[in-house]
C-alpha positions in Angstrom: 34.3 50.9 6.6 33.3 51.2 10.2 33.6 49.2 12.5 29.6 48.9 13.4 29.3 48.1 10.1 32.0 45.4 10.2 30.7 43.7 13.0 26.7 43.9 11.2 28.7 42.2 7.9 30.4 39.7 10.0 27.4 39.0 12.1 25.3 37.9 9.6 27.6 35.5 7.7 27.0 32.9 9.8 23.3 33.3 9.9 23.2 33.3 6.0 25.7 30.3 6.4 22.9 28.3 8.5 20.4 29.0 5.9 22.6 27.9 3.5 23.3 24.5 5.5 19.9 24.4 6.4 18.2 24.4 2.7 21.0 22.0 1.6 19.8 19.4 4.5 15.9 19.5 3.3 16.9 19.4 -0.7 19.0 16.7 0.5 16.3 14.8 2.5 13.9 15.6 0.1 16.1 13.6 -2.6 16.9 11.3 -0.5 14.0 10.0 1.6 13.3 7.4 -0.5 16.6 7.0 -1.6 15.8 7.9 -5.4 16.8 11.3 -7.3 13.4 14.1 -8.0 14.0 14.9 -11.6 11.0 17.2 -11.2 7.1 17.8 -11.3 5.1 15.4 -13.7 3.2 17.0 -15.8 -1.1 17.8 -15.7 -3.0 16.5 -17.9 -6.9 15.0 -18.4 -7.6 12.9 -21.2 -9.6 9.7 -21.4 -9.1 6.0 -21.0 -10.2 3.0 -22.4 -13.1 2.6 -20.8 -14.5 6.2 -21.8 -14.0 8.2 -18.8 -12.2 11.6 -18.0 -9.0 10.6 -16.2 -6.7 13.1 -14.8 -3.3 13.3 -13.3 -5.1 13.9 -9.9 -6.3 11.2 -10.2 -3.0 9.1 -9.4 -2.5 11.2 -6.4 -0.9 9.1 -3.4 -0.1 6.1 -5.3 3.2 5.4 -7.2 3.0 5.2 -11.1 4.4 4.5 -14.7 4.2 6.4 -17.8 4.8 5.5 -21.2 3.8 6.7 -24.4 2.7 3.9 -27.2 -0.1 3.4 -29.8 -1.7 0.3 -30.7 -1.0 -0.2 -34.6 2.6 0.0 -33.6 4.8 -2.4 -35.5 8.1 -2.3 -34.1 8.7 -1.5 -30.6 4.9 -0.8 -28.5 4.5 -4.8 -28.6 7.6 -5.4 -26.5 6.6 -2.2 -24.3 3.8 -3.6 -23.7 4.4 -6.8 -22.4 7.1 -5.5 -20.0 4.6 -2.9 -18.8 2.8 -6.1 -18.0 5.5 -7.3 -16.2 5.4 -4.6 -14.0 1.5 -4.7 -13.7 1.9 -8.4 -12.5 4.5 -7.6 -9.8 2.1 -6.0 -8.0 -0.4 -8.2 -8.1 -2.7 -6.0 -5.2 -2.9 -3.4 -7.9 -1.2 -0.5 -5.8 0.3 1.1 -8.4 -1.3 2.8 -11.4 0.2 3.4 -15.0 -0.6 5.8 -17.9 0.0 4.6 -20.8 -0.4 7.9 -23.3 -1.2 6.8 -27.0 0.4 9.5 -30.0 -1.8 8.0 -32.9 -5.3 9.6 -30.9 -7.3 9.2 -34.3 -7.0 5.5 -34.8 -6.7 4.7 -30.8 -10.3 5.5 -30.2 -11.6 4.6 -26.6 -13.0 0.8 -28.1 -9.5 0.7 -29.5 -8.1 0.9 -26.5 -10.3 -1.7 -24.8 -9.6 -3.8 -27.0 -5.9 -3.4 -27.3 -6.2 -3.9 -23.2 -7.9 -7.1 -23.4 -5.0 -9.0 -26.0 -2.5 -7.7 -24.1 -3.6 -8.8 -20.9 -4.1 -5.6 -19.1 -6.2 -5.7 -16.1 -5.1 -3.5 -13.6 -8.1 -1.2 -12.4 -5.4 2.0 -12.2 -3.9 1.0 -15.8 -5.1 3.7 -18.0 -4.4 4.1 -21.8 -5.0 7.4 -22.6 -6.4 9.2 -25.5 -7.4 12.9 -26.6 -6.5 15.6 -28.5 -3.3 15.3 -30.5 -1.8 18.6 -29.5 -1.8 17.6 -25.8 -0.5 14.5 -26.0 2.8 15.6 -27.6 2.6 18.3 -25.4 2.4 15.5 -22.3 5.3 13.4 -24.2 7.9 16.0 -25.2 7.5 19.1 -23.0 6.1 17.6 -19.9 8.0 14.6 -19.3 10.9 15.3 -22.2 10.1 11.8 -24.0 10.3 12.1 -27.4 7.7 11.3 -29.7 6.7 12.2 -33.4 3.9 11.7 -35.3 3.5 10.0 -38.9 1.1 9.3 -41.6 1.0 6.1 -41.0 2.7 3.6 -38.5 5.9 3.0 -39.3 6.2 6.6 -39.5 5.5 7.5 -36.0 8.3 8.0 -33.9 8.5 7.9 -29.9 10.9 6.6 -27.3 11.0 3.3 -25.3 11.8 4.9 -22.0 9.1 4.5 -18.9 8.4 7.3 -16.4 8.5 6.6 -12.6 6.2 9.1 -10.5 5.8 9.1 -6.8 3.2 9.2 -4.5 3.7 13.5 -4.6 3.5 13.9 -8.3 7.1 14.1 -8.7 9.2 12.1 -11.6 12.2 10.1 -9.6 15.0 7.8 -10.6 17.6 6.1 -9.4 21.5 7.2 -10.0 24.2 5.2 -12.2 27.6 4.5 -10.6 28.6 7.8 -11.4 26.1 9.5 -9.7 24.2 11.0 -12.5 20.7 10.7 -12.3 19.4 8.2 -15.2 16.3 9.9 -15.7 14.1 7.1 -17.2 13.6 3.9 -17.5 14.3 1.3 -20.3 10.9 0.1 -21.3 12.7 -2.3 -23.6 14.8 -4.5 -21.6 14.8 -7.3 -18.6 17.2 -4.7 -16.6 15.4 -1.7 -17.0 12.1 -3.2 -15.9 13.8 -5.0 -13.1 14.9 -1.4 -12.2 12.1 -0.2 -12.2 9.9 -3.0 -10.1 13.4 -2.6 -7.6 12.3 1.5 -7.5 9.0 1.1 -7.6 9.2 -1.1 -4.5 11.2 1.5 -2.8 8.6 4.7 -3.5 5.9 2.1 -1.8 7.9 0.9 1.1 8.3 4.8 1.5 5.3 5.6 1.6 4.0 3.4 4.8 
């Protein structure tokens, strides 16, 4: 090899060496800023609420949210879902944030459903949306877009879906927090006083961020 080329070769090490550097400071900062891990993109998606009208992910643009994925005949674990949602709704009382709450039984959780199912449960938040529309999408939503799992039955103790709870920030993007390991823990427990004190803890974070 000549020596010209030897010197090109060595020349441009350290210039792909910045780049390297470089990248690694923005991913870092990008992770970082608000001190929680970017899992990745949540997904898009338009469907409609309980009070009849289109809503869209653009729609939670600039303002930190929850997802979950529930429906309203459900026996076993959507009751205690739902009232820790609620407990997150309540924490921020100036309703700041906004939550989509995705139901996987769309033929029986018709938009009255829904608005009914809001009103026993206490739901009042403005930006509180539970979500309804064409079965194919909303598994799609639940178990390719945000990888929570979810089944459907024939009837409702036959469904199947996960407890876990979605954080989103203000840019679209699905963040947690990391366990003591350092491994990211993806979601949230939608099921327990820890996970949803978690979450509120996170949640306050993404906002404070954001100022």
């Amino acid at each position: 090899m000549s020596q010209k080329i030897k010197s090109t070769l060595y020349g441009c090490i350290p210039l792909v060496l910045i780049a390297i550097i470089v990248w690694g400071i923005h991913s870092w900062r990008k992770e970082s800023s608000h001190g929680l891990f970017v899992v990745g993109k949540a997904p898009s998606f338009c469907l409609t609420n309980q009070y009849n009208k289109q809503i869209c992910n653009k729609d939670f643009e600039g303002r930190v949210w929850v997802a979950d994925f529930f429906f309203t005949s459900c026996p076993t674990i959507c009751p205690i879902m739902t009232t820790n949602m609620v407990a997150v709704q309540n924490a921020f009382s100036d309703n700041s944030i906004g939550i989509a709450s995705f139901s996987i039984d769309p033929y029986t959780d018709s938009p009255e459903v829904l608005q009914t199912y809001a009103k026993e449960k206490g739901i009042h938040s403005p930006y509180w949306h539970l979500l309804t529309g064409d079965k194919e999408i909303v598994y799609h939503i639940a178990n390719d877009g945000f990888n929570i799992y979810a089944k459907e039955g024939n009837k409702p103790e036959n469904f199947e879906h996960s407890g876990l709870f979605a954080l989103v920030d203000t840019q679209g993007n699905i963040v947690c927090r990391k366990d003591n390991t350092g491994k990211p823990i993806i979601f949230y427990n939608g099921m327990t006083k820890e996970g949803i004190n978690m979450l509120i803890e996170d949640i306050k974070k993404l906002k404070n961020n954001s100022l």
